[in-house]
N, C-alpha and C positions, 0 to 999 in steps of 0.2 A: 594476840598482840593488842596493845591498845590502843595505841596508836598506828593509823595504818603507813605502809610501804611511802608511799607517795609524801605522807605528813613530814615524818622523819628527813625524806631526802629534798622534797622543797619547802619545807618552812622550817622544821626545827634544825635543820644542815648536820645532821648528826657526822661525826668526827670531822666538822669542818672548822677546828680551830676555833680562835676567838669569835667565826660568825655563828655558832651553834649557839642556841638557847641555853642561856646558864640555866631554865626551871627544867630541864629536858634529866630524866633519871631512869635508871633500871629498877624494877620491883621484880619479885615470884609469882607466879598465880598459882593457881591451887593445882596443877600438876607438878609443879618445879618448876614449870618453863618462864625462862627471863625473859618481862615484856617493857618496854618502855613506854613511861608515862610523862606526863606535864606537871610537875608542881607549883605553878605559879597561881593556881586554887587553890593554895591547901595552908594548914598552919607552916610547914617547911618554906614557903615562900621568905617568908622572915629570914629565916637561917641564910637561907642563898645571898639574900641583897646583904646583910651586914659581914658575911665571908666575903660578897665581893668588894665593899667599903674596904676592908683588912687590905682583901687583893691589891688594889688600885694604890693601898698609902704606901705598902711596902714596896709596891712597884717605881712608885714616884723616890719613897726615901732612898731606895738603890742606885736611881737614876736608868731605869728598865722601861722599855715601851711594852706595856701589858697586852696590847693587839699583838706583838712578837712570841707572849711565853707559852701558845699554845691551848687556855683556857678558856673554857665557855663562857663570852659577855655577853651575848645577843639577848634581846626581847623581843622574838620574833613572833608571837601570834597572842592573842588572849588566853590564852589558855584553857585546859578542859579538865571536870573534874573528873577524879581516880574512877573509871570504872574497868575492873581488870577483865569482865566478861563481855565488851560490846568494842568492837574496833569504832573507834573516831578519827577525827582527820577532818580534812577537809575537803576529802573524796570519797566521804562516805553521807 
């Protein structure tokens, strides 16, 4: 995993709704196995912030409070870059 146990459940709040890290994603590693990682180092940071822009207008033009619909806003730690073989965290 690349993130450790402890990261996921107190900083990046994984399935914790609107307080989870929007840069918070699933990757492969080179077994198969699904590890989550930080994008907010990476060129995909871009992609996140201008989907969540989208997010936030179509939220407003509906007349929807976007902390209600369930999706990751939070920017919850600096982020770490991609390493799919060294667990990071902030308890490691």
């Amino acid at each position: 995993m690349a993130l450790t146990t402890k990261q996921l459940k107190d900083v990046c709040f994984i399935w914790g709704g609107s307080s989870q890290c929007r840069y918070l994603d699933e990757d492969v590693d080179d077994d198969g196995d699904i590890i989550h990682i930080c994008k907010k180092k990476s060129p995909y940071k871009k992609i996140v912030e201008e989907e969540l822009v989208e997010f936030l207008g179509d939220c407003k033009k509906n007349g929807q409070d976007p902390y209600k619909q369930g999706v990751p806003l939070g920017d919850n730690c600096g982020g770490f870059v991609v390493l799919k073989s060294k667990p990071q965290g902030y308890d490691t």
